[in-house]
N, C-alpha and C positions, 0 to 999 in steps of 0.2 A: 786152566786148572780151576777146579770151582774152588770156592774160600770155605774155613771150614766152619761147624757148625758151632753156633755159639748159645743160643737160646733154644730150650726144648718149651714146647709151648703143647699142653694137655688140657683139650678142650672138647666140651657136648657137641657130637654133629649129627644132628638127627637123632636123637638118642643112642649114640653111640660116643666112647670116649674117642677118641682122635688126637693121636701126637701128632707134631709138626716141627720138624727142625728149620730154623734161622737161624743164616749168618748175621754180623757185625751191625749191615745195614739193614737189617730185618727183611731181608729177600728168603721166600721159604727157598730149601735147601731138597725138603723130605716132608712127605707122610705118609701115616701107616698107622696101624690100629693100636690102640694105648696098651692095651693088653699083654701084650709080647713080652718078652725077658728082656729083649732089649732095652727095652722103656724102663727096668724095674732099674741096669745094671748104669744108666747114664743117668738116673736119679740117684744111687747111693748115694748118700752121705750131705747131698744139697738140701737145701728149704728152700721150696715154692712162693716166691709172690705173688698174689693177685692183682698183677699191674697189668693185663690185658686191656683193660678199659680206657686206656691213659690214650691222651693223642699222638704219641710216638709208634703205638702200634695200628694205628686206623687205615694205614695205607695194607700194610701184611695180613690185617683181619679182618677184611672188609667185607667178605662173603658171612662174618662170625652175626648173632644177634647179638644186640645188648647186653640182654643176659647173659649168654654164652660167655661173653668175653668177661662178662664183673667176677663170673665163676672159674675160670680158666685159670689154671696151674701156670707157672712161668719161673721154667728153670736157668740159670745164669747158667752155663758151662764152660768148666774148666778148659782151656783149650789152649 
């Protein structure tokens, strides 16, 4: 059974926005294009930090640029 998602992570990929769901241990779970409803309806009601850049995430964002990740949304989810 996979664990579920815990972090929505909304980041530049190639000039394109890109969500990316993570579990617990920041293993990605899911991605898919930010755009979608889904993205809008697992955001309600959260604030974003811009804690991609931190060293906790550098194993789960390692393909991300620098930049990318300083820019990067990063939603806690309720779960």
């Amino acid at each position: 059974m996979q664990a579920p998602a815990k972090y929505l992570v909304i980041i530049d990929s190639d000039g394109a926005a890109t969500a990316m769901l993570f579990d617990a241990q920041r293993r990605r779970v899911a991605d898919f294009d930010a755009g979608t409803e889904e993205v809008a309806v697992m955001a309600t009601g959260l604030r974003p930090t811009r804690s991609a850049a931190t060293a906790e995430w550098d194993r789960a964002l390692a393909g991300s640029t620098d930049a990318a990740r300083a820019e990067a949304e990063v939603y806690e989810l309720d779960v």
